[in-house]
C-alpha positions as CSV (number, residue, x, y, z in Angstrom):
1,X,0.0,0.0,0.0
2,X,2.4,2.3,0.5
3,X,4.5,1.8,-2.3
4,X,1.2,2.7,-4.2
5,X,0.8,5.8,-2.0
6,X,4.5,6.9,-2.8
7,X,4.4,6.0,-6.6
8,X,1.2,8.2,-6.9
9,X,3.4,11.0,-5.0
10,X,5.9,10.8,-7.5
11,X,4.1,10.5,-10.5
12,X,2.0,13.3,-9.2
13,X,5.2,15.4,-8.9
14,X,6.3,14.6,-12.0
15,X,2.9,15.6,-13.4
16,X,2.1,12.5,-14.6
17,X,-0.4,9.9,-13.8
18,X,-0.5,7.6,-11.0
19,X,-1.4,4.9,-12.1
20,X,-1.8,3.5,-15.9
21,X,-5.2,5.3,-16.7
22,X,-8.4,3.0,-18.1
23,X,-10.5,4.5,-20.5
24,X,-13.1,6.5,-19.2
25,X,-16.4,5.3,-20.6
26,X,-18.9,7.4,-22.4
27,X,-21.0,9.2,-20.8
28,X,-24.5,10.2,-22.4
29,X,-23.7,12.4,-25.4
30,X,-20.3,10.5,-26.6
31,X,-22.6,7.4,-26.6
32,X,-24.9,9.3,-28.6
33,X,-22.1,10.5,-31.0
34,X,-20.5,7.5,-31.2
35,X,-23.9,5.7,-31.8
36,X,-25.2,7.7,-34.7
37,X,-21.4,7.9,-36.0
38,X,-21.9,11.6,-36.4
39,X,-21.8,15.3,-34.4
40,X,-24.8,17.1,-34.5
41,X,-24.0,20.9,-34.3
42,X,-25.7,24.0,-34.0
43,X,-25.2,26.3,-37.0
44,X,-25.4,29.9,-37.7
45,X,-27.5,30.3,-41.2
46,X,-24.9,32.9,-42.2
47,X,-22.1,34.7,-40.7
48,X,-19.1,35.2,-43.3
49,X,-16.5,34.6,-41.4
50,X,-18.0,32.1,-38.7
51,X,-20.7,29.4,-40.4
52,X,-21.9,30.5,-43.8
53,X,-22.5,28.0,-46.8
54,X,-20.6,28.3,-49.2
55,X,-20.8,28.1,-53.7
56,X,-20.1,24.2,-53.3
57,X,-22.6,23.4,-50.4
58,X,-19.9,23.2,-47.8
59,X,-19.9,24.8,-44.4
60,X,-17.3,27.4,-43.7
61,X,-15.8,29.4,-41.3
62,X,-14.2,29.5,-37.8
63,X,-17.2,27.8,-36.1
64,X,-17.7,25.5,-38.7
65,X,-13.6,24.2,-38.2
66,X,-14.2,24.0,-34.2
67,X,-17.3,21.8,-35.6
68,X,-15.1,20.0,-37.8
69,X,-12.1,19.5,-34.7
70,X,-14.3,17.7,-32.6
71,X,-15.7,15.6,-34.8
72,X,-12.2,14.1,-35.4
73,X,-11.3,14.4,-32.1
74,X,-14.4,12.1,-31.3
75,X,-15.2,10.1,-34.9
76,X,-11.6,10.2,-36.0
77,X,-13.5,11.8,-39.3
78,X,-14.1,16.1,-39.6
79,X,-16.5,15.3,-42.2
80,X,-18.7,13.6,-39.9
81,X,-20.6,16.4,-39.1
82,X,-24.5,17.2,-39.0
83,X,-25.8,20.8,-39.1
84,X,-28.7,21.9,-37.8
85,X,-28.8,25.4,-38.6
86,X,-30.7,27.7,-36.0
87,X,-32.0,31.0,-35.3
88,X,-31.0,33.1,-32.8
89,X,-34.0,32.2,-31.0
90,X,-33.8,28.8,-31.5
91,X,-30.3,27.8,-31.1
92,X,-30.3,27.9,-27.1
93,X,-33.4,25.6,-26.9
94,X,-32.0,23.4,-29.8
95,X,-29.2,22.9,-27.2
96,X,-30.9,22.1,-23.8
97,X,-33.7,19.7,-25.8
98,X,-30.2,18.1,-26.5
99,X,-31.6,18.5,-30.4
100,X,-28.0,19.3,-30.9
101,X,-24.6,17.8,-29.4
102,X,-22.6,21.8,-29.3
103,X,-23.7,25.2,-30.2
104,X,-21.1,26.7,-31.9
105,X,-22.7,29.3,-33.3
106,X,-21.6,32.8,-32.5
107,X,-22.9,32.5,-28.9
108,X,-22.0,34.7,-26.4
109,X,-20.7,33.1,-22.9
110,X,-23.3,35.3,-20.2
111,X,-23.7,34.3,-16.7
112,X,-27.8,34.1,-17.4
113,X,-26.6,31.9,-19.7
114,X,-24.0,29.2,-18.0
115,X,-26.6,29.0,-15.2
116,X,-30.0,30.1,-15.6
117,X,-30.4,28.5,-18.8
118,X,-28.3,25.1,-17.8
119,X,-25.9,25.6,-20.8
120,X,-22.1,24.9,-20.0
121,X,-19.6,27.7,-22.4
122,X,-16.1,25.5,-22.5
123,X,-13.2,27.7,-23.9
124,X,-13.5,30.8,-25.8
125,X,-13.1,30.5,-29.5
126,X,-13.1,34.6,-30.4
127,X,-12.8,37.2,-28.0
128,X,-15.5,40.2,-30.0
129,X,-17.2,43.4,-29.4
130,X,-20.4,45.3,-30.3
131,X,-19.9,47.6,-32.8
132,X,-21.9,50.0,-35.8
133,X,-22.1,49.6,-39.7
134,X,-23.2,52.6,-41.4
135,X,-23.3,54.4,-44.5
136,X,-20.4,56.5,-45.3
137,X,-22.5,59.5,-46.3
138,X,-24.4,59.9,-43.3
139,X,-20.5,61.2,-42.3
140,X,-20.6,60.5,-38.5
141,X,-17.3,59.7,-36.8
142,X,-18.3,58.0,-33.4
143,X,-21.4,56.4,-31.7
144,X,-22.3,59.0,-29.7
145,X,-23.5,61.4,-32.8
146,X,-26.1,58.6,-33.4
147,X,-28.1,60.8,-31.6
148,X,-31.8,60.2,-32.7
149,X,-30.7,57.1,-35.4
150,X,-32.7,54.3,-36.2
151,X,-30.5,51.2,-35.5
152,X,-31.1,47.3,-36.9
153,X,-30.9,44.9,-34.6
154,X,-31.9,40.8,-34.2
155,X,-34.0,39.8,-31.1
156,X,-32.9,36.9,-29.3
157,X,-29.0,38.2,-28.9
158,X,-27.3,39.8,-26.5
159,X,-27.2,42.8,-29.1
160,X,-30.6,44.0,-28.5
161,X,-30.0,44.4,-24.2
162,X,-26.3,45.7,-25.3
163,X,-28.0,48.4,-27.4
164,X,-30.8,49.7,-25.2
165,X,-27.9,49.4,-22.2
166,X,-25.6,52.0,-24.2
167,X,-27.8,54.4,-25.0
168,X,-29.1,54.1,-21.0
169,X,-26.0,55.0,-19.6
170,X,-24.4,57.9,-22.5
171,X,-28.4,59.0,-22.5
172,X,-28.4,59.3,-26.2
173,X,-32.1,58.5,-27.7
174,X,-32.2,55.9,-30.5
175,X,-35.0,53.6,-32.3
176,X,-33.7,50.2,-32.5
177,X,-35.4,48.4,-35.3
178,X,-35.7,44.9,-34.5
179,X,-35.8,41.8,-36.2
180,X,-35.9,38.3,-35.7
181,X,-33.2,36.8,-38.7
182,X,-29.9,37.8,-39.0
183,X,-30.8,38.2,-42.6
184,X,-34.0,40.0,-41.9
185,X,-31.3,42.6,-40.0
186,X,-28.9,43.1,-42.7
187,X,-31.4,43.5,-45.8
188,X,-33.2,45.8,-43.3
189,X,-30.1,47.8,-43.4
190,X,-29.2,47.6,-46.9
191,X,-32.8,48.9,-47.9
192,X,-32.3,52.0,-46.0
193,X,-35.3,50.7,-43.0
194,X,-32.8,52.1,-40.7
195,X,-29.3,54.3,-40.1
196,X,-27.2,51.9,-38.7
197,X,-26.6,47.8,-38.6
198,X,-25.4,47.0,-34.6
199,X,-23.9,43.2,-34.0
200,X,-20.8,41.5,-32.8
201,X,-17.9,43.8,-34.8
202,X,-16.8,41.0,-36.6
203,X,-19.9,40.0,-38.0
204,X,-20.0,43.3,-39.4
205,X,-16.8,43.2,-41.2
206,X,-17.9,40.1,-42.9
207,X,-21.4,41.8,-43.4
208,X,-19.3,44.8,-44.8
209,X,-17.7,42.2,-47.2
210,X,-20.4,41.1,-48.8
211,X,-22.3,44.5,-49.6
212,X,-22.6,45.6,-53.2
213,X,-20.1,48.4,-52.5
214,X,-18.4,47.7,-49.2
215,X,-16.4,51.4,-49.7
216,X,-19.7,52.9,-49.8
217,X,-19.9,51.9,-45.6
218,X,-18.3,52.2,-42.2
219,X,-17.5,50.1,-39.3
220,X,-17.2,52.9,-36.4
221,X,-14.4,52.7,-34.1
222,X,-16.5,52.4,-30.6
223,X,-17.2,49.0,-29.0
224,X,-19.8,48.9,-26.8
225,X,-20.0,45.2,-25.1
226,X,-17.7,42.0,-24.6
227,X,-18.4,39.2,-26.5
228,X,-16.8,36.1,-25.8
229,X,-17.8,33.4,-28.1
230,X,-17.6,29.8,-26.9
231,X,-19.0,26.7,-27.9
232,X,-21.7,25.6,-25.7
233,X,-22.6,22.2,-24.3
234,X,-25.2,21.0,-21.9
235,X,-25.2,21.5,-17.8
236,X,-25.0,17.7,-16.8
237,X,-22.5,16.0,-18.8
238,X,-18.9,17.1,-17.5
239,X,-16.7,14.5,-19.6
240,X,-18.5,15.8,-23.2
241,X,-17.8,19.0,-21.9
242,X,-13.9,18.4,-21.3
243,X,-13.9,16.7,-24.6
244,X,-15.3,20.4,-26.3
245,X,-13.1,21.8,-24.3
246,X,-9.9,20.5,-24.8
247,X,-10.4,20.5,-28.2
248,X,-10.5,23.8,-28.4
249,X,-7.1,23.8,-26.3
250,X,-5.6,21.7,-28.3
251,X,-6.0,23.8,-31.7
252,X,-4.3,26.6,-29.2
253,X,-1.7,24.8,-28.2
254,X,-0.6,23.8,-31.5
255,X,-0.2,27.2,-32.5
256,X,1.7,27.8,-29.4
257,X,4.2,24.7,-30.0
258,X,4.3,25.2,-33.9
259,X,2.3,22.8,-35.1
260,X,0.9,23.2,-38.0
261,X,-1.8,21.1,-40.4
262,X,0.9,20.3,-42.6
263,X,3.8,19.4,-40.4
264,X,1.7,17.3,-37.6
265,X,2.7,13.6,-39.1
266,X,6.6,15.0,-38.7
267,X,5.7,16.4,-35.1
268,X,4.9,12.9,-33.6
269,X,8.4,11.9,-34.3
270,X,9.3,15.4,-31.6
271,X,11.2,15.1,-28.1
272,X,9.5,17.6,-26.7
273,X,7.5,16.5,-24.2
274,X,4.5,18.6,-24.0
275,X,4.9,17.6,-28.2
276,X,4.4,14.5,-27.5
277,X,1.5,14.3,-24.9
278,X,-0.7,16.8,-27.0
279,X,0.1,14.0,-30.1
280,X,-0.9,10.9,-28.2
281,X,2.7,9.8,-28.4
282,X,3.1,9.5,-24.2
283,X,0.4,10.0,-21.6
284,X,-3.4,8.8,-21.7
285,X,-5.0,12.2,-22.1
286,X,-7.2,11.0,-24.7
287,X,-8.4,8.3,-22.3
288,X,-9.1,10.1,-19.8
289,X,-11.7,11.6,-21.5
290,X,-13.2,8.4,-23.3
291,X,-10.8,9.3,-26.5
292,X,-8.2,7.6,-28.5
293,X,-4.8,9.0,-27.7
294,X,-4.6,10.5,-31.0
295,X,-7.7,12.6,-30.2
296,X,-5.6,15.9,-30.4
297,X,-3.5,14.6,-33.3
298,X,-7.0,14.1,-35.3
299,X,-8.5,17.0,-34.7
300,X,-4.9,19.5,-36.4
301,X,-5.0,17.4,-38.8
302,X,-8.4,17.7,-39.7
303,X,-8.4,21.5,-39.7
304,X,-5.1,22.8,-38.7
305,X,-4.2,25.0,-35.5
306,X,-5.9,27.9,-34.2
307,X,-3.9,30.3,-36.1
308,X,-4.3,28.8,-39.4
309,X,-8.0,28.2,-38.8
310,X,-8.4,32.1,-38.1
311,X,-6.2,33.3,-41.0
312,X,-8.2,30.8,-43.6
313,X,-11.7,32.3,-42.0
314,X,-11.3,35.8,-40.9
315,X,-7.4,37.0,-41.0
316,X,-5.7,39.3,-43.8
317,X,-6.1,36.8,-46.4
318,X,-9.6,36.2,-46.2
319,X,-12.5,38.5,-47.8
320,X,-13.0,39.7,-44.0
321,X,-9.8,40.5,-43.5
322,X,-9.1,41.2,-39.5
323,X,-5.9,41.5,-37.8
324,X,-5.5,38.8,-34.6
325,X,-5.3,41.5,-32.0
326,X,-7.2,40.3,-28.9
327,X,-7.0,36.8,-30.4
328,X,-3.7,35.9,-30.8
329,X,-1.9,33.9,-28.6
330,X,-1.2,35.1,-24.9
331,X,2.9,35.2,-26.1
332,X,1.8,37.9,-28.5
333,X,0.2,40.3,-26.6
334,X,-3.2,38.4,-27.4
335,X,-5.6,36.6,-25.1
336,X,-5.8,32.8,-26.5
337,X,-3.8,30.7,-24.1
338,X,-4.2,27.2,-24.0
339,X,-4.2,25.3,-20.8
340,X,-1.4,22.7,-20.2
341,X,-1.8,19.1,-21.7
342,X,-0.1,17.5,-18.4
C-alpha cells in the first residue's frame, strides 16, 4: 500500500499519472455520438467569417472548423458532421432539448446563460465586441453622434439588451429596429429601413464584405459590449464538456508549439515533451476523456491549429480581412492561451 501511495506522489510530482489510466467510458452524449457515428452541431445560417454556406454546399468558417475538430477528435473523421442550422431564437433551446450535441454558433458566454439556462460555455473560440455599420454619407465619426438614429438589430441576442444598455447610460435616444433573422437585419439595413446595422464587430466586417459596394460603408471605431464566443454544451454531462473543451485547447496549443496542419505527421516523431502528450505519443489524455490517444493529433489534422484556422476564416487573407489583435496567442500580446496538456 504504501509503495502505491509513494508511486502516486511521484508520478504526481512529475505531473504525470498515478497509475496507468483506463478509459473512461462514455458518458451520455459520446454514446450518442458515437452511436449515430456523427456530431450534431448547431449552426449559424450565415455569418461570413463564422458558419456560412458556401458556392459548393460546404460549411465554412471559424465555427464551422471547431465543428469540424471535434468531430475528429471524437469520430476520427471532420466530415462527420450534421448541421442543424438555428436561429438566434432557437439555437439555445436546440441545445438544452439536447436537439443538438454543441452550439457553436456565434454564442455569447453570459452568466444568465451558463446558469439560468443550464448551458455549460467550454473555452473561448473569439474574443468580440459590439460595434456599428453605417453608411459613409451619413459622415458620423463615433457612436455617440447617433443621436436620434434608427438602429437594426436581431432579437434573441445579447445585441438588443447591449444596445438599449448603451444608450441608457451615454443617455443618447435611439430607435432600435428589431428583427428576428440575421438576414432579416442586414437587408433591413441595406434597404435603408434604418441608419445603422449593430452586432458583434466582426460580424460586421464580414457583413461589410459582402455588400454591393463595401467602400460605400463604415464600421465605427466604438465598442460597446464583450463578446466572448464559446462553444456551448449542456449542464449535466462534464466528460462531453472536457472533450469540447480541450479541443478547443488543443488547436491553441498547436499554435503555441508550432504545429501546423501540414507538419503534424513529422511532429509525432518530436522530443518535446509537452509535443508529445498533446500528439498521443506519451500519456493517456485521450483516455481520460473516453478518447483515442490520438484525439488531439486528429483533430490538427483535420483543420489545422488555431492560427491557421483564423487566418483561412477571418485573418488578412480572407474577404473579412481582420488582424489577430485580442486573439492571438497570450505570447503575442493576445488573449488565446491554451491550458497545459499535463
Amino acid at each position: 500500500m504504501r509503495r502505491i501511495m509513494a508511486a502516486a506522489c511521484l508520478a504526481a510530482l512529475l505531473g504525470a499519472p498515478a497509475l496507468a489510466q483506463q478509459p473512461q467510458a462514455p458518458g451520455p452524449t459520446l454514446a450518442a455520438v458515437k452511436q449515430r457515428d456523427a456530431l450534431v452541431c448547431g449552426a449559424h445560417p450565415g455569418a461570413p467569417g463564422f458558419g456560412v454556406m458556401d458556392s459548393q454546399g460546404i460549411y465554412r468558417g471559424l465555427d464551422a472548423d471547431t465543428c469540424r475538430a471535434i468531430a475528429a477528435a471524437v469520430l476520427g473523421d471532420p466530415n462527420k458532421v450534421r448541421w442543424v442550422v438555428l436561429s438566434s431564437q432557437a439555437r439555445l433551446p436546440a441545445l438544452q432539448s439536447g436537439q443538438v450535441d454543441v452550439l457553436a454558433r456565434t454564442t455569447t458566454w453570459t452568466q444568465t446563460r451558463d446558469t439560468a439556462n443550464g448551458l455549460n460555455f467550454t473555452a473561448v473560440t473569439f474574443y468580440d465586441g459590439q460595434g456599428f455599420l453605417l453608411r459613409r454619407s451619413l459622415n458620423v465619426q463615433r457612436a455617440r453622434e447617433l443621436e436620434g438614429a434608427t438602429i437594426c438589430v436581431t432579437t434573441g441576442t445579447t445585441n438588443e439588451l447591449n444596445l438599449a444598455d448603451w444608450a441608457r447610460t451615454n443617455r443618447i435616444r435611439i430607435q432600435p429596429v428589431v428583427f428576428e433573422q440575421n438576414d432579416e437585419t442586414r437587408h433591413a439595413y441595406l434597404a435603408g429601413r434604418c441608419d445603422a446595422f449593430s452586432t458583434d464587430a466582426s460580424q460586421l466586417a464580414g457583413v461589410r464584405s459582402a455588400l454591393p459596394n463595401p467602400q460605400d460603408h463604415v464600421i465605427l471605431p466604438d465598442i460597446i459590449s464583450k463578446e466572448p464566443l464559446a462553444p456551448a454544451v449542456r449542464h449535466g454531462d462534464d466528460q462531453w464538456f472536457d472533450i469540447v473543451r480541450w479541443t478547443v485547447f488543443a488547436l491553441i496549443l498547436a499554435e503555441e508549439l508550432g504545429i501546423t496542419r501540414a507538419n503534424v505527421d513529422e511532429a509525432l516523431r518530436s522530443e518535446n515533451p509537452e509535443v508529445r502528450r498533446l500528439l498521443g505519443v506519451s500519456g493517456d489524455h485521450g483516455p481520460l476523456m473516453g478518447l483515442d490517444r490520438r484525439w488531439a493529433y486528429n483533430a490538427i489534422r483535420a483543420v489545422g491549429n488555431y492560427g491557421e484556422i483564423f487566418e483561412r476564416n477571418l485573418g488578412q487573407g480572407s474577404p473579412i480581412g481582420l488582424p489577430r489583435g485580442l486573439n492571438d496567442l497570450w505570447s503575442r500580446g493576445g488573449l488565446m492561451y491554451g491550458m497545459p496538456i499535463r
